[in-house]
N, C-alpha and C positions, 0 to 999 in steps of 0.2 A: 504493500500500500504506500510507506513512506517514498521507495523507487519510482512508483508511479506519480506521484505526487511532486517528486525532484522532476521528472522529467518531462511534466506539463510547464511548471515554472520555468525552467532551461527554455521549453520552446517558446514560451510567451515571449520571454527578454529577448532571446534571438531573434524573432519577429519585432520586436518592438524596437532594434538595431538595425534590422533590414530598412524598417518604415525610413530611416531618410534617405532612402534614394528615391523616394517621393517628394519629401521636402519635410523641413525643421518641424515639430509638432511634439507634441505633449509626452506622446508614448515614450518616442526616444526620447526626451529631456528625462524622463523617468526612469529609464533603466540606465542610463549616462550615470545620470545621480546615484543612483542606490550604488551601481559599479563604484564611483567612485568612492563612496560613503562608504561601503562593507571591503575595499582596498584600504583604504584611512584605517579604520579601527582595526584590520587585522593587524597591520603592520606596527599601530601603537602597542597594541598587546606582544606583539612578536619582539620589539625592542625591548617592550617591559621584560618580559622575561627572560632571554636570549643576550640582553644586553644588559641594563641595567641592572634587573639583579645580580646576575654573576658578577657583573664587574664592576661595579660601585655597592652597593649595600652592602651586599656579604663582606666583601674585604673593608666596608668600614665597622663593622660587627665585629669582623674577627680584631680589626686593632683598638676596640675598645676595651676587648675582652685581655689587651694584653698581650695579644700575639703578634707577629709579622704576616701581614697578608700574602705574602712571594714563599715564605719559607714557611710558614705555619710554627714557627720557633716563639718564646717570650724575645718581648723588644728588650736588647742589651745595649747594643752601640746607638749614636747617635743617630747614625745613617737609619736606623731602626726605625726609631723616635719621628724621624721627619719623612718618612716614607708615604704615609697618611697624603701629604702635599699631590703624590700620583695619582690620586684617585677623587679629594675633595676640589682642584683644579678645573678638571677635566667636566667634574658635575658644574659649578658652578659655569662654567662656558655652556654647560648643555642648558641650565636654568635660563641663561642670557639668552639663548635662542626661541626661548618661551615670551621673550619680550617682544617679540614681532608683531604678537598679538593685540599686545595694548599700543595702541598712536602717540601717546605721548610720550614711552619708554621706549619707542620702537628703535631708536637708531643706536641701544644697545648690542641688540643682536647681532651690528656690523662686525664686531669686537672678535666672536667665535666664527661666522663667517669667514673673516678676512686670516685669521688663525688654521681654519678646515683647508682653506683653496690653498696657503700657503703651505701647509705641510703635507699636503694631498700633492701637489707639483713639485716639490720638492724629494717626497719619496719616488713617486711613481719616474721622473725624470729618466732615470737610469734604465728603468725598464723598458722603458717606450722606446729611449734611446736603443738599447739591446733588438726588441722587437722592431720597430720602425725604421732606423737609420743602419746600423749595423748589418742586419740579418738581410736587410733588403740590396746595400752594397756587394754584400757576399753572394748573394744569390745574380750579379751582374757579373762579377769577375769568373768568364767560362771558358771552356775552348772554343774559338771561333769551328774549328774540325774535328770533332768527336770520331773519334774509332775502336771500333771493337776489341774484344782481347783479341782478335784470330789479326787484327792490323788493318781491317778493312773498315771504310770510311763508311760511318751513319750518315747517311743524307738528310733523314729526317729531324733527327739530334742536332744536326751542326746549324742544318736552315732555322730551325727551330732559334736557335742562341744567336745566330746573325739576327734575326728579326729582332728578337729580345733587347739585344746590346744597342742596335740602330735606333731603334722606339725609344731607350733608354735614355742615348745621345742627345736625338731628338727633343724628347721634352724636356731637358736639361737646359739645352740649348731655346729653345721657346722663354725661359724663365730669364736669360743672359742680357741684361738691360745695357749694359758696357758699350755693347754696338748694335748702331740701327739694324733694323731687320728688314735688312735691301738685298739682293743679290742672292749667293749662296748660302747667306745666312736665312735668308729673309723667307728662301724654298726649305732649307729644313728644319726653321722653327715653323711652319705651314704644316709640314709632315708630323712634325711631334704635335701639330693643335690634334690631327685624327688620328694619331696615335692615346692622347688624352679622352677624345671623344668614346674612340671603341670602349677603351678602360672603365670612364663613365657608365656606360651605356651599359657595361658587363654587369656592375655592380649595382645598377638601377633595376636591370633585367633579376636579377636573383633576390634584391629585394620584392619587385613583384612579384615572384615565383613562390616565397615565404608567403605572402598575404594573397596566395592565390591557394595553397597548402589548409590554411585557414576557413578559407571558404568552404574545401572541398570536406575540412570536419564539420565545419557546419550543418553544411548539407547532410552530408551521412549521417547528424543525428538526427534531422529534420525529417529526411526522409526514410531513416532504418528505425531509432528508437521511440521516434514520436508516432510515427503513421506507419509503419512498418511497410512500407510499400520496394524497400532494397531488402 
């Protein structure tokens, strides 16, 4: 009964999603909202628990009670003593960001903000750099002639890494502001603009294919567990 129940609701909302490709109307502002409202509240619960408790309350429990929150030991050294500072910082920047809420304290919350983006880029820096600049340099340095172990030349492999490398050039050179883009500069910063484009276009294309993926469970529950007609 409750299955069936979940999965009239399911098809209501999902209808009620479709409705705007008719145009903006009540249904959809209503299942917009509830989605967003029952995303909200999970997620407050999800940090209450998952976050905050674990890692602020509890460890300011345990160092009331006397202990080291890292080591579960009595507090002995200083460094012990003033450890507390890791975890009542942290909350009181999370409290500042509660201030968004009221207008007239609001431009406290810039404080943990400008804190979050600075050490969110700061950490992540190196990684992206590894991932994004790095891995993508290594992955251009190739053999223009690829050959097998037996000594014989891959055709498909080598054309393959000349197109690569060229396209590479190419939009490289499209970015090179130094010298006008006349002449033989001017033809393969052109080549690297649809060099760019195709790259675009890939990544646009597989983004549609995701929210076309989408549809297609929709459908199947619309049509398999709602109406059972698949």
């Amino acid at each position: 009964m409750m299955d069936t129940i979940g999965i009239w609701i399911g098809a209501f909302l999902t209808l009620c999603i479709f409705s705007f490709l008719y145009k903006d109307n009540p249904f959809y502002k209503f299942a917009e909202h509830l989605f967003v409202g029952v995303s909200a509240g999970y997620w407050v619960a999800r940090t209450w628990h998952n976050a905050l408790v674990p890692n602020l309350f509890i460890p300011v429990k345990e160092y009331f009670k006397g202990l080291n929150p890292v080591t579960g030991k009595p507090l002995i050294t200083l460094g012990d003593k003033f450890i507390i500072l890791l975890y009542i910082i942290p909350g009181i920047l999370g409290l500042l960001m509660l201030t968004r809420l009221i207008s007239s304290i609001g431009w406290l919350s810039r404080f943990p903000i400008s804190f979050i983006v600075g050490m969110t880029a700061g950490i992540n820096i190196f990684s992206y750099l590894q991932s994004n600049g790095i891995a993508q340099i290594k992955g251009t340095i190739l053999p223009l002639i690829v050959y097998s172990p037996q000594g014989t030349i891959l055709w498909a492999n080598s054309v393959n890494n000349i197109v690569l490398i060229f396209g590479v050039l190419c939009g490289l050179l499209y970015f090179f502001f130094s010298l006008e883009h006349k002449g033989a500069i001017g033809v393969f910063s052109k080549i690297g603009i649809w060099f760019l484009m195709v790259s675009f276009g890939a990544s646009f294309g597989y983004t549609i294919m995701a929210r076309i993926s989408l549809l297609i469970g929709r459908m199947q529950f619309l049509l398999g567990d709602w109406l059972h007609l698949i």
